[in-house]
MARDOMAR-727104 format. One record per residue (C-alpha): residue number from 1; x, z, y; residue in one letter. Coordinates in pm, 1 decimal, decimal comma. Example, Ala and Ser with C-alpha at 12.3 -4.5 7.8 and 13.67 -1.06 7.14 Angstrom:
+------+----------+----------+----------+------+
| resi |     east |       up |    north | resn |
+------+----------+----------+----------+------+
|    1 |   1230,0 |    780,0 |   -450,0 |    A |
|    2 |   1367,0 |    714,0 |   -106,0 |    S |
+------+----------+----------+----------+------+
% end
This chain:
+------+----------+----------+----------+------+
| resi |     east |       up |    north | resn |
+------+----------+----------+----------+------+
|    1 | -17426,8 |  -2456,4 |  18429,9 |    X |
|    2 | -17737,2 |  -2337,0 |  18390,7 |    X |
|    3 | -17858,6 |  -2554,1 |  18134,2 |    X |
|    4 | -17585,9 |  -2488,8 |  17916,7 |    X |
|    5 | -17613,7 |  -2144,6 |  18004,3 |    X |
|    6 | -17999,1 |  -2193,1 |  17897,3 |    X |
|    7 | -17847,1 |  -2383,8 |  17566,1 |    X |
|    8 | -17598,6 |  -2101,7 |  17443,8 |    X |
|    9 | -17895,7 |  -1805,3 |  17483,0 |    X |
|   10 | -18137,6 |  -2026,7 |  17352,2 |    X |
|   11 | -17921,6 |  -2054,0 |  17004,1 |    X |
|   12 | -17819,6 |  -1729,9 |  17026,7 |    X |
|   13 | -18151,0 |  -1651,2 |  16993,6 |    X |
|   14 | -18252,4 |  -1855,9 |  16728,2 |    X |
|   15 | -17933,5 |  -1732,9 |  16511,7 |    X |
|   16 | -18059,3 |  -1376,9 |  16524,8 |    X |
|   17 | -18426,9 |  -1509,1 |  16470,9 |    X |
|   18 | -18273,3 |  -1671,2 |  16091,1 |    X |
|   19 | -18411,5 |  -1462,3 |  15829,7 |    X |
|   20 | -18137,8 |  -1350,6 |  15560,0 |    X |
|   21 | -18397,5 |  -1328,5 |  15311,9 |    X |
|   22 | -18470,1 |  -1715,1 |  15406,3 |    X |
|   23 | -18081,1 |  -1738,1 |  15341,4 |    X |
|   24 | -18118,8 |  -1559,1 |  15021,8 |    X |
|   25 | -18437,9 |  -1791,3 |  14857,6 |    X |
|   26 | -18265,2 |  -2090,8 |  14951,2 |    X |
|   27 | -17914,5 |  -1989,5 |  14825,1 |    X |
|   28 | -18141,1 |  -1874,7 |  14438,8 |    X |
|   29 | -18341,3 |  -2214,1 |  14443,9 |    X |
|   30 | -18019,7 |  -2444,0 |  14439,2 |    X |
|   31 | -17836,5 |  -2204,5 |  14214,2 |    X |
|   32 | -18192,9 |  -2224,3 |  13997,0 |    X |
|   33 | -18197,7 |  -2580,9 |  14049,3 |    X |
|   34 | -17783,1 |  -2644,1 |  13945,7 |    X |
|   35 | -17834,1 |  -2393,8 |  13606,7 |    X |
|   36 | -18106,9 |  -2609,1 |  13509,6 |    X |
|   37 | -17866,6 |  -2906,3 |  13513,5 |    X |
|   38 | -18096,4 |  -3070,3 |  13798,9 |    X |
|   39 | -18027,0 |  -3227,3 |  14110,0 |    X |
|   40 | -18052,8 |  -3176,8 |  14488,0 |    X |
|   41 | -18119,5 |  -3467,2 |  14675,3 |    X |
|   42 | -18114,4 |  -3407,3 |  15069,6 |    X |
|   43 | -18199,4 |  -3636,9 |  15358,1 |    X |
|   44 | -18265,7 |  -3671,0 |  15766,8 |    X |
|   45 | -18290,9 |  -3871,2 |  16028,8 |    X |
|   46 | -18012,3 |  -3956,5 |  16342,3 |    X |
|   47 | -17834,7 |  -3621,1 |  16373,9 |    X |
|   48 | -18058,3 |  -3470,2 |  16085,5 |    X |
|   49 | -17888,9 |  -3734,0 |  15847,7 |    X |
|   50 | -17558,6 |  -3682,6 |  15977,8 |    X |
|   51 | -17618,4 |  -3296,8 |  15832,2 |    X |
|   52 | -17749,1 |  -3440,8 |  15532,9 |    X |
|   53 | -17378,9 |  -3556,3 |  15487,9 |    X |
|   54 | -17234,2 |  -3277,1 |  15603,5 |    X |
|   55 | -17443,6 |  -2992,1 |  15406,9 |    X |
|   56 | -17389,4 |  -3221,3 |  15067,7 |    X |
|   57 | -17006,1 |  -3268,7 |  15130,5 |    X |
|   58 | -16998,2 |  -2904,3 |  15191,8 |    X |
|   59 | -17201,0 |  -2802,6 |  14880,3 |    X |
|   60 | -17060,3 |  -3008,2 |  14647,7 |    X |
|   61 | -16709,8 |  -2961,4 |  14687,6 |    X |
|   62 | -16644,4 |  -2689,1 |  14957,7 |    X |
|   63 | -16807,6 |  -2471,7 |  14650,8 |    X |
|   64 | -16670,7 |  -2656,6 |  14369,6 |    X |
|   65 | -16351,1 |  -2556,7 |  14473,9 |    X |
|   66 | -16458,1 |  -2220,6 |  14383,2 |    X |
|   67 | -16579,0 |  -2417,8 |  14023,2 |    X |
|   68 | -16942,9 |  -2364,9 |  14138,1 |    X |
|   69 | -16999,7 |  -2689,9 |  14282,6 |    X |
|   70 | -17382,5 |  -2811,2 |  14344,5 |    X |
|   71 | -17513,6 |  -3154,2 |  14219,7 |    X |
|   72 | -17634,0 |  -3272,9 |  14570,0 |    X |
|   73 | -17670,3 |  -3634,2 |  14704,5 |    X |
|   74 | -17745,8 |  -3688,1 |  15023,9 |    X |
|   75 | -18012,5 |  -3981,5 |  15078,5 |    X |
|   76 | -17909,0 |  -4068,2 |  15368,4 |    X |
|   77 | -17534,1 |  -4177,4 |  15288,0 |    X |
|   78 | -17548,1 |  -4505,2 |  15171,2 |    X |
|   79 | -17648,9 |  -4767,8 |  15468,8 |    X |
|   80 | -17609,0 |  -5054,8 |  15185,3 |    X |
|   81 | -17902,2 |  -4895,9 |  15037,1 |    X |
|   82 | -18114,3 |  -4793,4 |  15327,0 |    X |
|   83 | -18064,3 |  -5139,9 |  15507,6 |    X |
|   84 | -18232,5 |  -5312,0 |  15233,3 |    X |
|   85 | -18527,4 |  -5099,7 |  15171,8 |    X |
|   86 | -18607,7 |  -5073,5 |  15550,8 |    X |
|   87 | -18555,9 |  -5471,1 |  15565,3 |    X |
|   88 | -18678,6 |  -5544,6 |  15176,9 |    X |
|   89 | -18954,8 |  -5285,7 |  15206,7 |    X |
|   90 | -19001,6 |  -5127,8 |  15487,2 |    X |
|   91 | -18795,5 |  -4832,8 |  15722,7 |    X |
|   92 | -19091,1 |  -4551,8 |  15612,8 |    X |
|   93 | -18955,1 |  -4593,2 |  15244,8 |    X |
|   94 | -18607,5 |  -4550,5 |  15268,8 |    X |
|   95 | -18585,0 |  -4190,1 |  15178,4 |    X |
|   96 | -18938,9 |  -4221,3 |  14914,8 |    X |
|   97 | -18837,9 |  -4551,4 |  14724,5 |    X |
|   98 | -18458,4 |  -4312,8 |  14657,9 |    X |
|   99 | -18689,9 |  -4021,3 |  14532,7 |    X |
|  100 | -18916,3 |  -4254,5 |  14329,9 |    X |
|  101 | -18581,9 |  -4406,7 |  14191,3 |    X |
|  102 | -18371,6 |  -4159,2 |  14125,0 |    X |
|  103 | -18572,6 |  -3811,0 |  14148,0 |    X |
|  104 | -18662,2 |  -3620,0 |  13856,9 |    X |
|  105 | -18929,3 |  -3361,5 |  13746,3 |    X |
|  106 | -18733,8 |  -2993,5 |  13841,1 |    X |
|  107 | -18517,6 |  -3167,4 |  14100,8 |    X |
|  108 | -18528,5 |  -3013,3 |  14448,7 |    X |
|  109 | -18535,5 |  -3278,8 |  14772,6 |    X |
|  110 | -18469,0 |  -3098,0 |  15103,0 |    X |
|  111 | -18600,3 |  -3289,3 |  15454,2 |    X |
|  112 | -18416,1 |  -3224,3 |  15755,5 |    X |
|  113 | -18645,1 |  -3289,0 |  16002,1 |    X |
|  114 | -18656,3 |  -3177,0 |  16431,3 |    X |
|  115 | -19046,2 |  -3282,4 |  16425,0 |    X |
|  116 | -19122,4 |  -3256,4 |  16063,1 |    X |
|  117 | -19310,8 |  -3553,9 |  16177,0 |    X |
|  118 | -19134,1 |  -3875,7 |  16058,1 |    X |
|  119 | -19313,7 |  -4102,1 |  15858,4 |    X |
|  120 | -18982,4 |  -4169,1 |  15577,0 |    X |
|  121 | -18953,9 |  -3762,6 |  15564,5 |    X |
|  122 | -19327,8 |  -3749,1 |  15476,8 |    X |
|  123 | -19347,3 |  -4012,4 |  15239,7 |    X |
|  124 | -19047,7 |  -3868,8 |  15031,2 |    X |
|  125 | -19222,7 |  -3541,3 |  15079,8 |    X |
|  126 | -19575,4 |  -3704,3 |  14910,5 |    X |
|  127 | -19338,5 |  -3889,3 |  14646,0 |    X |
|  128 | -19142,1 |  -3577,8 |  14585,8 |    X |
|  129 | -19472,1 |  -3426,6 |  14503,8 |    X |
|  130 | -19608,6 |  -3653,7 |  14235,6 |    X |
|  131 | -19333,6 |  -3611,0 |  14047,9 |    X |
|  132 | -19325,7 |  -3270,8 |  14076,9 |    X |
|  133 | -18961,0 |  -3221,8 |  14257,0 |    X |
|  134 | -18957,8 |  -2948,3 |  14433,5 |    X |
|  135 | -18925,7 |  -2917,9 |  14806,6 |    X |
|  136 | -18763,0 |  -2740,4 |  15143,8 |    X |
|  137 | -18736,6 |  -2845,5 |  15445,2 |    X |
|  138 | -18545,3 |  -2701,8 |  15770,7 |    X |
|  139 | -18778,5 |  -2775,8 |  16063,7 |    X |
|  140 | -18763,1 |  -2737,4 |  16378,9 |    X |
|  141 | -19056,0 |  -2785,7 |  16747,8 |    X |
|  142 | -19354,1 |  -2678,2 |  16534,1 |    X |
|  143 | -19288,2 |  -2796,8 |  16196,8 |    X |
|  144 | -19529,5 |  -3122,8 |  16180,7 |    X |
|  145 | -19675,3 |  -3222,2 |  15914,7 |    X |
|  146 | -19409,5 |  -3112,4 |  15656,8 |    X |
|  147 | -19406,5 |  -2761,9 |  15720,7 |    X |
|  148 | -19788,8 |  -2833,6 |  15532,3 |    X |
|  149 | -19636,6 |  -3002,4 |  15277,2 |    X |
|  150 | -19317,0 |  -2887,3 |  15156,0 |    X |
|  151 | -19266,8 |  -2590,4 |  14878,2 |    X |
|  152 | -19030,6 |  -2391,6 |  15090,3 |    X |
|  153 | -18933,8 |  -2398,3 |  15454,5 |    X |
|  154 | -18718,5 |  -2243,5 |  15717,9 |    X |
|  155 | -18882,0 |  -2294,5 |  16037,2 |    X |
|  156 | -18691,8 |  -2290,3 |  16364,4 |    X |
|  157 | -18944,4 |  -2212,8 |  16601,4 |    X |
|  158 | -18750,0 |  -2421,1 |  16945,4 |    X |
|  159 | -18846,1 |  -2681,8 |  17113,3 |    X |
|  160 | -18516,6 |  -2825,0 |  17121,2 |    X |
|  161 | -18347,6 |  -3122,7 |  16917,5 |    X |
|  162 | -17957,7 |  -3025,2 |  16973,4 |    X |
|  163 | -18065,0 |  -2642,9 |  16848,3 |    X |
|  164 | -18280,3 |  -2748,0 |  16578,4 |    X |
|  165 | -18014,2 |  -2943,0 |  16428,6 |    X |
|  166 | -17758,3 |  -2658,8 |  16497,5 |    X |
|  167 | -17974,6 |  -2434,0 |  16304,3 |    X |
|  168 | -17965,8 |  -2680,3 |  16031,3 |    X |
|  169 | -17593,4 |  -2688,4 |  15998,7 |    X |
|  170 | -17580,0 |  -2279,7 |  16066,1 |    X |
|  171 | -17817,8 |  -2223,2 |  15767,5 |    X |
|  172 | -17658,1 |  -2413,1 |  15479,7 |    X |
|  173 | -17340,3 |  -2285,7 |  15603,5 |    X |
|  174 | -17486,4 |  -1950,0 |  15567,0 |    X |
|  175 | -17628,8 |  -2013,1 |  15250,5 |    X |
|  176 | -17275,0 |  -2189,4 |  15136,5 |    X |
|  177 | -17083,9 |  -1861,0 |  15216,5 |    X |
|  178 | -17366,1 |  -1656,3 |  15065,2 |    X |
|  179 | -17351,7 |  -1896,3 |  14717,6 |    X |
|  180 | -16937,9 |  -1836,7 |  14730,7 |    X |
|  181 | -16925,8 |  -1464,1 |  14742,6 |    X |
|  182 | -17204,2 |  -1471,2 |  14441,2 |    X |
+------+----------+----------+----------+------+
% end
């Protein structure tokens, strides 16, 4: 019990350590980014890409629903797709090839990331950057290398997959309901 114990104080904490202002900048970049008619493209790895589906679903039509719906596709979705650029081209380019593809100048790519370390997140990342899409990531242990090289971030300062991807799934739901009531 007292792990879980440890688990449930441990995110606790973390909750009450999420900035609303954080909640706030994110919520005005993807309404920014939807006014401007561009596109949010969103991606992770293992339980990070499983939010990736999640947080688009939700965006796109928990809020349309409310006729405010986001353009958001998550990058991690199609396993047609990232089967043959990991075996056609290589695993470290499935989310970078996608941005290269399909990103556009103004377009906003958020990484979902526990390390902010994996090679595919930071090559989308440098990708992202030449062609000047904009960036967030939600990061948690120290941040890694993207917390350097992302626009925005929300950093979730735990050393702790299961809460870092939590915290993931508690801020765009956060920033869903804050959109909603807008």
């Amino acid at each position: 019990m007292t792990k879980i114990n440890n688990y449930k104080e441990n995110l606790i904490k973390e909750i009450n350590r999420l900035s609303i202002n954080d909640i706030k900048k994110i919520s005005n970049l993807f309404l920014k980014i939807t006014k401007s008619n561009k596109q949010i493209l969103i991606c992770g790895n293992g339980g990070s890409a499983a939010n990736s589906e999640h947080i688009s679903n939700d965006l796109m039509l928990g809020l349309n629903k409310k006729k405010i719906g986001l353009r958001i596709l998550s990058l991690s979705s199609n396993f047609s797709k990232i089967s043959c650029i990991a075996n056609d081209i290589n695993y470290s380019e499935i989310y970078s090839h996608q941005v290269k593809t399909i990103g556009n100048k103004g377009d906003l790519l958020v990484v979902l990331s526990g390390s902010g370390n994996s090679k595919n997140i930071i090559k989308a990342l440098n990708v992202a950057k030449k062609k000047k899409i904009k960036t967030l990531a939600l990061l948690g242990f120290d941040g890694g290398i993207a917390k350097k090289k992302c626009d925005h971030f929300v950093h979730f300062n735990i050393n702790d997959m299961q809460i870092a991807e939590d915290m993931q799934l508690i801020t765009m739901n956060m920033v869903m309901k804050y959109i909603s009531k807008i």
